[in-house]
C-alpha positions as CSV (number, residue, x, y, z in Angstrom):
1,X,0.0,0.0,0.0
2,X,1.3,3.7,-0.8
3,X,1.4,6.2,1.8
4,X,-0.4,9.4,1.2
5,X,1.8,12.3,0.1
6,X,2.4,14.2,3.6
7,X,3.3,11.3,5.4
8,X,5.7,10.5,3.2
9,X,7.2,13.9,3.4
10,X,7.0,14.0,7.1
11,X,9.0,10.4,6.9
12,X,11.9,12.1,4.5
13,X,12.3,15.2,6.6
14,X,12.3,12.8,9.6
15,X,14.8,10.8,8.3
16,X,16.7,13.2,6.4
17,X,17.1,11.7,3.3
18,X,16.3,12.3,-0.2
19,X,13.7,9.2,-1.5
20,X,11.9,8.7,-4.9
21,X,8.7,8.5,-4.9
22,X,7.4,5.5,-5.8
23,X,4.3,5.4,-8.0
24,X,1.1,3.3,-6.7
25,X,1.1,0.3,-9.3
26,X,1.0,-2.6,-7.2
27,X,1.7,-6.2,-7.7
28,X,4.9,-5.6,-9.9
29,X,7.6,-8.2,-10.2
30,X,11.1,-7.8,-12.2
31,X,13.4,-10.5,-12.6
32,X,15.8,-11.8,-15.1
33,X,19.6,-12.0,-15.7
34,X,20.0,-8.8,-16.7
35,X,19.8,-7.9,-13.1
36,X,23.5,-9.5,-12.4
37,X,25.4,-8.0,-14.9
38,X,28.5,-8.3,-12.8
39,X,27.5,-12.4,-13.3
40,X,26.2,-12.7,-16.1
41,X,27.9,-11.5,-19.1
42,X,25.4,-11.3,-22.4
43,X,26.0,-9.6,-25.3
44,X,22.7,-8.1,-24.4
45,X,21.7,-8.2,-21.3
46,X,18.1,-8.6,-20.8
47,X,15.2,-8.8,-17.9
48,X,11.6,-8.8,-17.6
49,X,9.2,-6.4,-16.0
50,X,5.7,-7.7,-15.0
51,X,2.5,-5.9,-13.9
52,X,1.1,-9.0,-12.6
53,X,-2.5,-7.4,-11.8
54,X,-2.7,-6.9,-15.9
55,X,-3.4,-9.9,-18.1
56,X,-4.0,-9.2,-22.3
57,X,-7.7,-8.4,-21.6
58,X,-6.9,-5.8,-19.2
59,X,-3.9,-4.2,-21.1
60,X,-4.3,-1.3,-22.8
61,X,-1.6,0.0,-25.3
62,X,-1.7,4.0,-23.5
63,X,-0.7,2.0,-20.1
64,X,2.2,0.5,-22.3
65,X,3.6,4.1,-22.9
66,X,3.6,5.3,-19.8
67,X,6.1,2.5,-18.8
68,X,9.6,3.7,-19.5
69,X,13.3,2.4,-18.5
70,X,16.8,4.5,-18.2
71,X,20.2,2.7,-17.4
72,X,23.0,4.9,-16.6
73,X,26.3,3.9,-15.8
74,X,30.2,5.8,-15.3
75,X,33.1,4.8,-17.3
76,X,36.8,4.7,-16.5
77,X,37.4,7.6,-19.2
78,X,34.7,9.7,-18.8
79,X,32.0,10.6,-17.3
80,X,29.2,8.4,-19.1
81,X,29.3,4.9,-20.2
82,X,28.1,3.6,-23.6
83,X,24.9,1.8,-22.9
84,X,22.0,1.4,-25.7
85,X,18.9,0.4,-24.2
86,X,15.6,-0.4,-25.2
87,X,12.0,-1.8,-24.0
88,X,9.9,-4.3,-26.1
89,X,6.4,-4.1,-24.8
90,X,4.8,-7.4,-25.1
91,X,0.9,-6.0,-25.0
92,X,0.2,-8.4,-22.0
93,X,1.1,-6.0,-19.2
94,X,4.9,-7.6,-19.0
95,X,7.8,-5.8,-20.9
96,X,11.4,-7.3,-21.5
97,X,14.2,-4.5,-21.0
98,X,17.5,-4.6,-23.1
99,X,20.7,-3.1,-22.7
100,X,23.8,-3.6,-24.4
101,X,27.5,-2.4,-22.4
102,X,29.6,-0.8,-24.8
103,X,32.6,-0.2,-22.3
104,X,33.6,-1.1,-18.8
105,X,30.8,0.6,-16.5
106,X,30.6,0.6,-12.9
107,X,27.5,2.5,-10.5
108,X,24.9,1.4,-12.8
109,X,21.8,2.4,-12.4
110,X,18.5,1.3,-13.2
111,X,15.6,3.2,-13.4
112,X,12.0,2.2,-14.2
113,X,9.2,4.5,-13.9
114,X,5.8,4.1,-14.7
115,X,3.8,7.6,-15.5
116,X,7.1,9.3,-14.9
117,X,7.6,7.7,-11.3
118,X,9.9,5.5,-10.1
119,X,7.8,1.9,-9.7
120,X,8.4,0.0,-6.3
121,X,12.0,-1.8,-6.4
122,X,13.8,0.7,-8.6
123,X,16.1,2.3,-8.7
124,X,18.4,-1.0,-8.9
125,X,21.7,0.0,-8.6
126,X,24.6,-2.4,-9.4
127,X,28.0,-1.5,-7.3
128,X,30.3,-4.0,-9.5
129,X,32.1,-3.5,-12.3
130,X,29.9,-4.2,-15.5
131,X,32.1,-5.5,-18.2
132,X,30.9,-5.9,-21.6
133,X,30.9,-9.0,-24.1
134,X,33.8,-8.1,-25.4
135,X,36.1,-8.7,-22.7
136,X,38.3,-11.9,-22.5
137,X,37.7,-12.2,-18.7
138,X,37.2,-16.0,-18.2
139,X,35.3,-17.2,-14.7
140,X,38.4,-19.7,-13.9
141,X,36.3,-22.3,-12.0
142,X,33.5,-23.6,-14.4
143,X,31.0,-24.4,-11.8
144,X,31.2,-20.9,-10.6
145,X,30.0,-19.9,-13.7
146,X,27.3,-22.7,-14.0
147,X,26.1,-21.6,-11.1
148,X,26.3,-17.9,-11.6
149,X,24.4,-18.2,-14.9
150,X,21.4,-20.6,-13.2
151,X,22.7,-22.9,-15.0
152,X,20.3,-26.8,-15.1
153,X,22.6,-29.2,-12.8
154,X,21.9,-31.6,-16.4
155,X,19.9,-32.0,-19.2
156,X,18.4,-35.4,-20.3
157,X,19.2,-35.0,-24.0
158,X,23.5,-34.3,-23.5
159,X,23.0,-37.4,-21.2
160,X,21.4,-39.3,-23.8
161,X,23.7,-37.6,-26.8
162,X,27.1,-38.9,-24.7
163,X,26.2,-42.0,-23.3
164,X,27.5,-44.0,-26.0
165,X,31.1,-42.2,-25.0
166,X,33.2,-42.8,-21.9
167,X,36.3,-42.7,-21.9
168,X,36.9,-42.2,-25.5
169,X,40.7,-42.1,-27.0
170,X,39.9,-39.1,-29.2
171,X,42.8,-38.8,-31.2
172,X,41.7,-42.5,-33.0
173,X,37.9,-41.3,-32.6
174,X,39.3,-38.1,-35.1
175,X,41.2,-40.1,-37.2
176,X,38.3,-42.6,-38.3
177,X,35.7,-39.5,-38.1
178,X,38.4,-37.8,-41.2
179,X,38.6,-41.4,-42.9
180,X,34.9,-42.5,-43.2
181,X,33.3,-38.7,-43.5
182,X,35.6,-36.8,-45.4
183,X,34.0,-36.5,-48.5
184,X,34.8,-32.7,-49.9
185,X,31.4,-32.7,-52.3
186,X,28.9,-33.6,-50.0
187,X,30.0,-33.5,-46.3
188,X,31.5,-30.3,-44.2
189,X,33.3,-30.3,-41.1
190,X,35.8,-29.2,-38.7
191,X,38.0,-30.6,-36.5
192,X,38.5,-28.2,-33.1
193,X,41.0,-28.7,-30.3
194,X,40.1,-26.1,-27.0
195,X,44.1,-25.6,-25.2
196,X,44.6,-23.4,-22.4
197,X,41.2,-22.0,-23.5
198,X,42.3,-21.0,-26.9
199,X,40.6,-22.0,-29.9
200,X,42.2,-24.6,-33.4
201,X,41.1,-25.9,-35.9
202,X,40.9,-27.7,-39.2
203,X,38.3,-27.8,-41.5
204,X,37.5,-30.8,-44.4
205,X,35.1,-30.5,-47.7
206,X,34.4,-28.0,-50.0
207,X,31.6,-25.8,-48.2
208,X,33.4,-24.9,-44.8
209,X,31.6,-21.2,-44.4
210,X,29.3,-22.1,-41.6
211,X,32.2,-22.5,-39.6
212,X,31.8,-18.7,-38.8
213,X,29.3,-20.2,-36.8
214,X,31.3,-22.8,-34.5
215,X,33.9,-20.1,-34.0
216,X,31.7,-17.6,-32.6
217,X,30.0,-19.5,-30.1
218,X,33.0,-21.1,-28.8
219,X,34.8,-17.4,-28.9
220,X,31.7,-16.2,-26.8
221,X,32.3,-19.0,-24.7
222,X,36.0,-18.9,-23.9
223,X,35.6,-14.8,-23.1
224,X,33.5,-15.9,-20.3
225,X,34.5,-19.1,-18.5
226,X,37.7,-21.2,-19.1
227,X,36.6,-24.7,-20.3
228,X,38.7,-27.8,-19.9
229,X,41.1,-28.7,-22.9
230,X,39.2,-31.0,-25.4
231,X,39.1,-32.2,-29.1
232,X,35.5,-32.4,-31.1
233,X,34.6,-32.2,-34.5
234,X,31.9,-30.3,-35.5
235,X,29.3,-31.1,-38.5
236,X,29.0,-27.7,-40.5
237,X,26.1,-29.1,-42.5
238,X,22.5,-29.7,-42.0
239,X,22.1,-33.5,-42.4
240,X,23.6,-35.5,-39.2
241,X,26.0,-37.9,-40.2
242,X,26.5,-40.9,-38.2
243,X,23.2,-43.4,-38.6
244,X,22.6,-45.5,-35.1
245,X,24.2,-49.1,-36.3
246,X,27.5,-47.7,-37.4
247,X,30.5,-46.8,-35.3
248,X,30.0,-44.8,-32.4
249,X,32.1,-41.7,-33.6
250,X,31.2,-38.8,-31.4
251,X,30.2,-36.0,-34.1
252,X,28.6,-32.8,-33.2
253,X,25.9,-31.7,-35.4
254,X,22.7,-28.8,-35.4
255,X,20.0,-31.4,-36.2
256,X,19.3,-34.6,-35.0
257,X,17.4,-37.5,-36.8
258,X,15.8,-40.6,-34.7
259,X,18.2,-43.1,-36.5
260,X,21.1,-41.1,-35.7
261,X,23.6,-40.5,-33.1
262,X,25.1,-37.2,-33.8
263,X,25.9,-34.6,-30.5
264,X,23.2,-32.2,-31.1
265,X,24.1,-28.7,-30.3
266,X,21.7,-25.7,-30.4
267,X,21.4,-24.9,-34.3
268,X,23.5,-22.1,-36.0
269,X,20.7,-19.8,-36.1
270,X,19.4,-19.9,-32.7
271,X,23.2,-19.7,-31.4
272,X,23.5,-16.8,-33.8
273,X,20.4,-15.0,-32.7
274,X,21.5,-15.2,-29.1
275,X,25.1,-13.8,-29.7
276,X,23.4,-10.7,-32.4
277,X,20.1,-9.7,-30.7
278,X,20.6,-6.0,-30.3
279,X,23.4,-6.6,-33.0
280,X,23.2,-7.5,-36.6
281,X,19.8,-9.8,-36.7
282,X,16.4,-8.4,-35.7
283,X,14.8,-12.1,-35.2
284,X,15.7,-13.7,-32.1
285,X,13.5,-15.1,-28.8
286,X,12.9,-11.9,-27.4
287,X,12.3,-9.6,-30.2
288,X,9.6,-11.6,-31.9
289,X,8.0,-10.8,-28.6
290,X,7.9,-7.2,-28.5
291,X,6.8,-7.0,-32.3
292,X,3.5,-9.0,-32.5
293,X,1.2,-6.4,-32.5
294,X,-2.7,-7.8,-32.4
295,X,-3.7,-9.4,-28.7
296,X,-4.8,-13.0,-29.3
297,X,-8.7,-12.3,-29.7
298,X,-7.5,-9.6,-32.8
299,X,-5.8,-12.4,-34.5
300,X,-7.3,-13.8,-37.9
301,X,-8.5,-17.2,-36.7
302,X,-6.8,-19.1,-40.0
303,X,-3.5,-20.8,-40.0
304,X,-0.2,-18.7,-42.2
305,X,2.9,-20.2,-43.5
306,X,5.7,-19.3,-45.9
307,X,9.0,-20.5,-46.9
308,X,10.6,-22.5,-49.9
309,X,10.2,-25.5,-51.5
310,X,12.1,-27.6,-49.8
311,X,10.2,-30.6,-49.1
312,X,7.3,-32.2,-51.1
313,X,5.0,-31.8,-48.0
314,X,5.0,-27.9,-48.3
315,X,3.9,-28.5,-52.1
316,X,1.2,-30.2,-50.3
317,X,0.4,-27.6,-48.0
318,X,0.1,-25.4,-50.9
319,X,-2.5,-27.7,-52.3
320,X,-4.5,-27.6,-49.0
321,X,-4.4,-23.7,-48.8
322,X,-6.1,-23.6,-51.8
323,X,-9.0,-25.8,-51.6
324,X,-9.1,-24.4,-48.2
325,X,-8.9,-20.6,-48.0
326,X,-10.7,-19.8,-45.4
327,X,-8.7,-22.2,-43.1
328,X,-5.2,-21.7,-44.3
329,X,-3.0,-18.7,-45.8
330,X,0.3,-20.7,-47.4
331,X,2.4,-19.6,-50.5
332,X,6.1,-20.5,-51.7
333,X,8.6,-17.6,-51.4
334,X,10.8,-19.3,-53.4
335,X,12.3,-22.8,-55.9
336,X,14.9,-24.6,-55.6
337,X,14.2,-27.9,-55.1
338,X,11.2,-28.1,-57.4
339,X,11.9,-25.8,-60.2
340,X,9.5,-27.7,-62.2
341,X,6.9,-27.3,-60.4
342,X,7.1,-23.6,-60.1
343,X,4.3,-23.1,-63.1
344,X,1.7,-25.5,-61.2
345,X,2.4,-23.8,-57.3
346,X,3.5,-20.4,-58.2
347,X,4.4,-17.7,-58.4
348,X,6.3,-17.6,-56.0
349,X,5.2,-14.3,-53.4
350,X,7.6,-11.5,-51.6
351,X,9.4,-12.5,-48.6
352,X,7.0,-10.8,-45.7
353,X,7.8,-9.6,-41.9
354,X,8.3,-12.4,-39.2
355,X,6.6,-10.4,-37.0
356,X,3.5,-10.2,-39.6
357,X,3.2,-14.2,-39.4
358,X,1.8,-13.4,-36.0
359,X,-1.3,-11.7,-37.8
360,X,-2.9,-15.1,-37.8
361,X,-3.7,-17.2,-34.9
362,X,-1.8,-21.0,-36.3
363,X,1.2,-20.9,-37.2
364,X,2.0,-24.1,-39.4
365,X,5.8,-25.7,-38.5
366,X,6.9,-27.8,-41.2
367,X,10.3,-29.5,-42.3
368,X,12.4,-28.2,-44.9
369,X,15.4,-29.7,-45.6
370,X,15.6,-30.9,-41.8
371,X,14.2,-29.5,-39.2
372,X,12.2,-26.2,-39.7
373,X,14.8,-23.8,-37.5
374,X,12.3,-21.6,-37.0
375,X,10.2,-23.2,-34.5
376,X,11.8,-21.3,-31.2
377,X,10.3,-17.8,-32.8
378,X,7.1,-19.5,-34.0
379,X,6.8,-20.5,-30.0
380,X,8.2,-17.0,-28.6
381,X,5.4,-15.1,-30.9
382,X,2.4,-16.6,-29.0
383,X,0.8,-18.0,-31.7
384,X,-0.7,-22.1,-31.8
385,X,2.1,-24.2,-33.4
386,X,0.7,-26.8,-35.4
387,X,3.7,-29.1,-35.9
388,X,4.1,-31.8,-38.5
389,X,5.5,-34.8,-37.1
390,X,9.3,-35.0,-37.9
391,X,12.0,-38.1,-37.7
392,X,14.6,-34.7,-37.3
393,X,15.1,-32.8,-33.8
394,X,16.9,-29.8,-32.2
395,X,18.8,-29.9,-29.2
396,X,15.1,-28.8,-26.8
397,X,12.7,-30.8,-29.0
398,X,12.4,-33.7,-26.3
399,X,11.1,-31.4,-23.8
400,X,8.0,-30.4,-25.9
401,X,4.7,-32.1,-25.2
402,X,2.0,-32.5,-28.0
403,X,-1.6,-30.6,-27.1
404,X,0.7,-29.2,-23.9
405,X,2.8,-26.7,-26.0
406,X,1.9,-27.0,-29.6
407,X,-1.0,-29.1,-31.4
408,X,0.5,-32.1,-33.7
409,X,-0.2,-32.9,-37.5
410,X,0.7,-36.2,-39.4
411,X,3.6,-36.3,-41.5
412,X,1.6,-36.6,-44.5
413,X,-0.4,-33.7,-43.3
414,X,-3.4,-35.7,-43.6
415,X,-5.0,-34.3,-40.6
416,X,-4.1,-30.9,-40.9
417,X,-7.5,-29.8,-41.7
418,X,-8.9,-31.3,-38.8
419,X,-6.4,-29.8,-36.3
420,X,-7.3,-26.3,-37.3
421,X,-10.6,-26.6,-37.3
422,X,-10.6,-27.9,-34.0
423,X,-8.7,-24.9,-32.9
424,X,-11.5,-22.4,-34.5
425,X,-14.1,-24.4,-32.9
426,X,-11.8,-24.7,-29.2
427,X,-10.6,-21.2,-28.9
428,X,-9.8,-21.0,-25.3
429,X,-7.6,-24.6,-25.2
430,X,-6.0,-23.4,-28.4
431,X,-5.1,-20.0,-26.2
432,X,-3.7,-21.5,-23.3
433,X,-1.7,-24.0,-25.8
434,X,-0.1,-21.0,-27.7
435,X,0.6,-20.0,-24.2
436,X,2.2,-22.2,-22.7
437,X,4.5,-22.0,-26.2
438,X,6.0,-19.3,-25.5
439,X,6.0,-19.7,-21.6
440,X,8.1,-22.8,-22.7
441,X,10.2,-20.6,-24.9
442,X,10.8,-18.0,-22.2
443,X,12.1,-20.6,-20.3
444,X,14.5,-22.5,-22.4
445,X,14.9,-21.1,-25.4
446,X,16.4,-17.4,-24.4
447,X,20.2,-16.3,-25.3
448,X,21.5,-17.4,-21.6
449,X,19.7,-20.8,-21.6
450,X,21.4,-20.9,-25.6
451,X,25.1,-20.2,-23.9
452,X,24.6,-22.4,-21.1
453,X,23.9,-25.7,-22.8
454,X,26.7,-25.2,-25.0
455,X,28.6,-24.9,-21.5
456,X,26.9,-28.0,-20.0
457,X,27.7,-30.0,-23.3
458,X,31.3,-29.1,-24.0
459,X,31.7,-29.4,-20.2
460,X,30.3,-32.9,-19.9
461,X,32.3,-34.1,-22.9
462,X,35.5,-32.7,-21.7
463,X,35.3,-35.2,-18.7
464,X,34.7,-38.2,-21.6
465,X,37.5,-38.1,-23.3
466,X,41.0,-39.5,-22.6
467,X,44.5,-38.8,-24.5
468,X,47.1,-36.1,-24.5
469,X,45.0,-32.8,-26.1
470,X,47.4,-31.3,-28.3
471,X,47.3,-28.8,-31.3
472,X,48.5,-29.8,-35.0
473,X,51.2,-27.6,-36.4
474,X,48.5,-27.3,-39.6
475,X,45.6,-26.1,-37.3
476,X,44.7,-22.4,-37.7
477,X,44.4,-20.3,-34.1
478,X,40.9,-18.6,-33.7
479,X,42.1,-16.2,-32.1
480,X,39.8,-12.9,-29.8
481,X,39.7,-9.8,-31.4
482,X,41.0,-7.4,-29.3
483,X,39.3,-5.2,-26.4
484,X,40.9,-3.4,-23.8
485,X,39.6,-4.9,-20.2
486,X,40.4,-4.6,-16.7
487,X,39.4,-8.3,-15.8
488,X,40.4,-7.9,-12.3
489,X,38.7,-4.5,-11.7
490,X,35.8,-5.8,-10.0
491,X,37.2,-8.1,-7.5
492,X,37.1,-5.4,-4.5
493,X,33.7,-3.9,-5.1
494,X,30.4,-5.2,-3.6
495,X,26.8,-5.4,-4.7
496,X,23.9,-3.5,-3.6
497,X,20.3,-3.1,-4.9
498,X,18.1,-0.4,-3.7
């Protein structure tokens, strides 16, 4: 409860002390781990604010402007440090709050006022040393920083992904992996040795680009905790590699396939969306949630898709759409696959917004040439994911539950009429299933949860492997660009939130 203006001015005379006043919204809760930036080092740093007495029928879009957010910080050579902040409003009475640390900062500050006011809880003020992404400041002891970053103590799919390895003589693991899957037309990869936390490697076939991808998330990963030496090789293509039946040859791939026994790693594009957001992408997790613009009940009640033609199914889907408009909104964007067929399921139409997908209630998640990569942002947008069944899997896709967090449809899409029209006709379940979607995405599928599996992974296969780790003469170094850091400069300073 808020006291009434004079005694609260009687209390700050009393005291003699200079307080905010604190505006009367109620029932607010703000937590994330952009509130231990001294801990947790993001390239964006992120946390959530939450009128919990709001839900989407009671949120208006004039309380959503009166919500604002300033972060302030000093810097060692001047006065102001580089911070770019922003707020994505997700329509629902909660907000998620961004900021990105261009330079050492320490005393930050931040502020969150609703109608100009400072809300209950804020100002938070930060006493360590904030040091940005940049720096090359390792957390020595790896549990530390497990347990810093909240961190799961395990996850059921790296136990099931490395149980086939125990103490593994990696060097003849490598050598067979080279013999049996080098094959320069068809199959991309590269061979990585971690030493004294620095990065090597080697890379086989023709198509080695993606391994832009390896090396920044292991980069990202060795600025901020010192992992134990360790060899892996890492599958730069789409398709895993190693069927269940052959060899047990420890690959690391982005996709997984139920007769396979490939390491599966978060995919390149969520990695990369967790590392750029605020950077060089605009789709990631959090974004797609403060761009969706229509509340649920606004949505068109029909299911949307786009995307290439990269599986016969979605030639299928096309078919569907049209005998069924009023159901379902799906065209090709492009061919590639099926070039001949682009006179019968063309033309092809412009690529559209992301964000605008969320226009319609369903959102349809099908394969393409694997599995569709885009199903974490099809989750995070709130929309009902209507996902074809798929022999392929990403690293989380064993934690989902069907009619829990997303409604299935038969590989053949053979029922995919029926599932939407049971979502017309069952509006609320259909709600609380889109829901718990994104509830599910918020709470494995953001940039810290991305970093801290590939922790947990490289981590637990670190303590599998057996053999002198060593570094070929003909390995390239990866090496950190270079940013000036003080890594020990917040070791003496303590933590206070006000």
């Amino acid at each position: 409860m808020c006291l009434p203006y004079y005694v609260l001015a009687r209390f700050i005379l009393f005291l003699s002390i200079t307080v905010s006043y604190v505006t009367c919204v109620e029932n607010i809760s703000i937590y994330g781990p952009g509130l231990q930036p001294h801990k947790v080092v993001l390239p964006a740093r992120y946390f959530f604010i939450n009128f919990t007495h709001l839900n989407e029928e009671s949120y208006t879009s004039e309380f959503g402007r009166q919500v604002a957010v300033e972060i302030t910080g000093n810097s060692r050579k001047k006065s102001h440090c580089r911070i770019w902040s922003n707020i994505l409003d997700r329509k629902d009475g909660t907000f998620i709050v961004r900021y990105k640390v261009y330079e050492e900062c320490s005393k930050l500050v931040i502020n969150i006022y609703y109608k100009s006011k400072h809300i209950q809880n804020s100002p938070i003020i930060i006493k360590e040393t904030i040091l940005p992404d940049q720096c090359g400041c390792p957390e020595k002891d790896l549990n530390i920083w497990l347990l810093n970053n909240d961190c799961p103590t395990t996850y059921e799919q790296i136990q099931n992904d490395l149980n086939p390895y125990n103490n593994i003589k990696i060097r003849n693991a490598i050598k067979k992996i080279i013999k049996l899957y080098h094959n320069p037309e068809s199959t991309s990869f590269c061979h990585y040795v971690i030493k004294n936390n620095e990065i090597y490697r080697e890379c086989y076939g023709k198509h080695i680009g993606f391994n832009m991808f390896a090396d920044n998330i292991l980069l990202a990963i060795t600025r901020k905790v010192v992992l134990l030496d360790m060899e892996l090789v890492i599958n730069l293509g789409d398709w895993p590699l190693v069927r269940k039946g052959d060899e047990n040859l420890p690959i690391f791939s982005w996709c997984g396939r139920n007769d396979s026994i490939d390491i599966v790693m978060p995919t390149y594009d969520i990695t990369e969306s967790s590392l750029e957001n605020m950077g060089r992408v605009t789709l990631d997790v959090l974004s797609v949630q403060g761009n969706v613009d229509p509340k649920w009940s606004q949505r068109e009640p029909r299911a949307f898709w786009r995307g290439r033609d990269s599986r016969a199914e979605r030639l299928k889907l096309i078919d569907i759409a049209r005998a069924n408009p009023d159901l379902l909104n799906a065209s090709l964007t492009n061919f590639f696959f099926f070039r001949d067929k682009e006179a019968e399921y063309g033309p092809k139409v412009p690529h559209i917004s992301f964000f605008k997908f969320f226009d319609y209630k369903y959102q349809i998640n099908i394969d393409g040439t694997v599995a569709a990569y885009r199903l974490p942002y099809l989750l995070a947008g709130g929309g009902l994911v209507l996902k074809q069944d798929s022999p392929y899997y990403e690293h989380f896709y064993s934690q989902l539950k069907p009619w829990i967090h997303y409604v299935p449809v038969a590989r053949d899409l053979s029922d995919l009429k029926k599932q939407i029209l049971w979502a017309q006709e069952n509006d609320a379940k259909a709600y609380k299933i889109a829901r718990n979607g994104r509830k599910f995405a918020n709470n494995h599928l953001l940039p810290h949860h991305i970093i801290c599996y590939h922790v947990s992974l490289f981590s637990e296969w670190s303590k599998r492997i057996v053999g002198e780790i060593t570094v070929d003469e003909n390995m390239a170094h990866v090496p950190q660009t270079k940013f000036e850091c003080t890594c020990d400069s917040k070791k003496s300073e303590t933590h206070d939130e006000l």
